[in-house]
C-alpha positions in Angstrom: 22.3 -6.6 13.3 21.5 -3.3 13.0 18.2 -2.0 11.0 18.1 1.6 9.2 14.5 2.5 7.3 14.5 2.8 3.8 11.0 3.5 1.4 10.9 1.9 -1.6 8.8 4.7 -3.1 8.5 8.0 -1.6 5.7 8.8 -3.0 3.3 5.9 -2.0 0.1 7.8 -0.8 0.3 8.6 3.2 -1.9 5.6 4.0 -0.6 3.3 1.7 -2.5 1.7 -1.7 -3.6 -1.3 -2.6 -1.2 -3.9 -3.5 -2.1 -5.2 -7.3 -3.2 -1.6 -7.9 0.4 0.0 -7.1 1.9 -3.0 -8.5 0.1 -2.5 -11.9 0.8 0.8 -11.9 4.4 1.2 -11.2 5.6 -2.4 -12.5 2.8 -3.2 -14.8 2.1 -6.3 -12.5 3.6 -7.5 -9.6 5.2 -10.8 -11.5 8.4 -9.5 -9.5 7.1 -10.9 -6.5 6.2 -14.2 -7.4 10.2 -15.9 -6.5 9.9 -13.8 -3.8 7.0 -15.3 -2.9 7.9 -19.1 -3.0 10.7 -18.2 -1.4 9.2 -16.9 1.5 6.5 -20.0 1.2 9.3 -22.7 2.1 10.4 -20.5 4.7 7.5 -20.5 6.4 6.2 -16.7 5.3 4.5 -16.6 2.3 3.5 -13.2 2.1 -0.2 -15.1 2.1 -2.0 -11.4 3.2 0.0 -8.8 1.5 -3.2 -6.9 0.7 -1.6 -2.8 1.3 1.4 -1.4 -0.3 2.9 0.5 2.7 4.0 4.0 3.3 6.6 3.1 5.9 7.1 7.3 7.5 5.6 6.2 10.9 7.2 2.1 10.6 10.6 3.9 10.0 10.0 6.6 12.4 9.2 3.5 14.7 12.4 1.8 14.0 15.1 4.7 14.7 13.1 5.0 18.3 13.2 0.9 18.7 16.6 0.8 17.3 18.0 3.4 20.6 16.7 0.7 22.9 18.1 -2.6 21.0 14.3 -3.6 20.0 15.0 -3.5 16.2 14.5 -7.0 15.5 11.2 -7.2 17.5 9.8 -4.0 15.7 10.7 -5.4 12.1 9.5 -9.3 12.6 6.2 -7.3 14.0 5.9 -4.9 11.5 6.3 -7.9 8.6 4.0 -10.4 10.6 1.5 -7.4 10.6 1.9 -6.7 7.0 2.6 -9.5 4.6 0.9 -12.6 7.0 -2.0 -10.8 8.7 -2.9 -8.0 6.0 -2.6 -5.1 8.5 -1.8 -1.9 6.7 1.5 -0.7 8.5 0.9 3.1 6.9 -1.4 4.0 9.8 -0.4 5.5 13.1 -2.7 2.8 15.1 -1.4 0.1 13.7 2.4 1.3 13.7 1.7 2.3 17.6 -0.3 -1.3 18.4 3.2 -2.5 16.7 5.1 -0.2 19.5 3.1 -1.5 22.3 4.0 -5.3 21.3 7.4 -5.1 21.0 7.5 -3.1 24.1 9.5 -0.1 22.3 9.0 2.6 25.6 6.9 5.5 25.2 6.6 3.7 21.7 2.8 4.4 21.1 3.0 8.3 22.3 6.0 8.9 19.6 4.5 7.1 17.0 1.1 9.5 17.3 3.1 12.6 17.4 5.4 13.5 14.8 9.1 13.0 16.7 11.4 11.4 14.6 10.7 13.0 11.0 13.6 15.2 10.7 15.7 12.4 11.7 13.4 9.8 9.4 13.9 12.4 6.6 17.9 12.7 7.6 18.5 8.5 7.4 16.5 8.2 4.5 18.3 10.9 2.2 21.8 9.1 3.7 20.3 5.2 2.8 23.8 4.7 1.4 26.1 1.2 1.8 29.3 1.1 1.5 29.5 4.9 -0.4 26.1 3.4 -2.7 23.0 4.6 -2.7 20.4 1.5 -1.2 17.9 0.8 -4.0 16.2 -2.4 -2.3 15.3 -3.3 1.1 16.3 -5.6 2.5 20.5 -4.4 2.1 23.0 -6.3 3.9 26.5 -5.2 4.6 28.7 -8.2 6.1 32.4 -7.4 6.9 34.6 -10.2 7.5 38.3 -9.8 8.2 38.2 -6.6 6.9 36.5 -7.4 3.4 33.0 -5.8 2.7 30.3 -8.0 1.3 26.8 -6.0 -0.1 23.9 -7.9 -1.2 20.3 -6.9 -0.9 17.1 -8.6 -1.5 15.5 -11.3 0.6 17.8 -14.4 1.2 16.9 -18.0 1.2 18.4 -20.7 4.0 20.5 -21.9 1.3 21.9 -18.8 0.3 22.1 -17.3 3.9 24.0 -21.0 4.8 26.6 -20.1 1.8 27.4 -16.7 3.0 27.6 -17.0 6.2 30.1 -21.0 5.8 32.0 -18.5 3.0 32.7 -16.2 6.1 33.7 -19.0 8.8 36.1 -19.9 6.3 37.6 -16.7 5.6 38.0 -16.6 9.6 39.4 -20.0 9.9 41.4 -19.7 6.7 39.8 -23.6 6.1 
């Protein structure tokens, strides 16, 4: 698997806002996130902290560097843990770099304090693009199996991942 960043919303303020306040203001509430929620619950991350609507320049920023040295998935299951289930705000540069040090991304704390990566950030982020379509939610998965491109985005539950993936072995198998 391979992560790109994405922002949701630009324009979030540099160290992020709080959560119901954003929500309010640019959904009216966040009832959106209430399936996502019970979602997460029964799979054991239930979004119980998500106090800080994140900026994500220096978490993306992060990610390209941890992506060059195949520590991806350590940076994102940090960066989430951090966020939704301790109610860290992953806007700031400390906690982005404490994030770097954990996941053991080299010279990962130094890069996230300077401001290497932006051009490239701003590059990936104007290009957030599946399949020739422009990525509107994070996450976005792009699955190709014998050929055949599958897109779906938004967070996936067991169930639904077990589908996909047994609609795959089967198009392998031809079972």
């Amino acid at each position: 698997m391979r992560y790109h960043p994405f922002q949701i919303d630009p324009a979030t303020q540099a160290d992020g806002e709080e959560y119901l306040a954003y929500c309010k203001r640019r959904w009216g509430g966040d009832g959106w996130t209430h399936s996502m929620r019970q979602m997460g619950k029964r799979e054991g991350a239930d979004y119980a902290k998500w106090v800080t609507w994140p900026n994500t320049t220096h978490a993306g920023r992060l990610l390209l560097l941890a992506e060059k040295h195949g520590l991806g998935d350590e940076v994102i299951g940090i960066l989430y843990r951090y966020c939704y289930e301790e109610g860290q705000n992953v806007s700031l540069r400390e906690v982005v770099a404490r994030c770097a040090k954990e996941a053991g991304v080299p010279d990962g704390e130094a890069y996230v304090y300077s401001d290497a990566g932006l051009l490239e950030l701003s590059q990936q982020l104007r290009q957030a693009t599946v399949n020739g379509k422009r990525v509107k939610a994070a996450p976005t998965f792009n699955l190709t199996v014998n050929g055949a491109t599958h897109d779906f985005s938004g967070a996936q539950d067991t169930e639904r991942w077990q589908s996909m993936l047994e609609a795959c072995v089967q198009m392998l198998t031809g079972d």
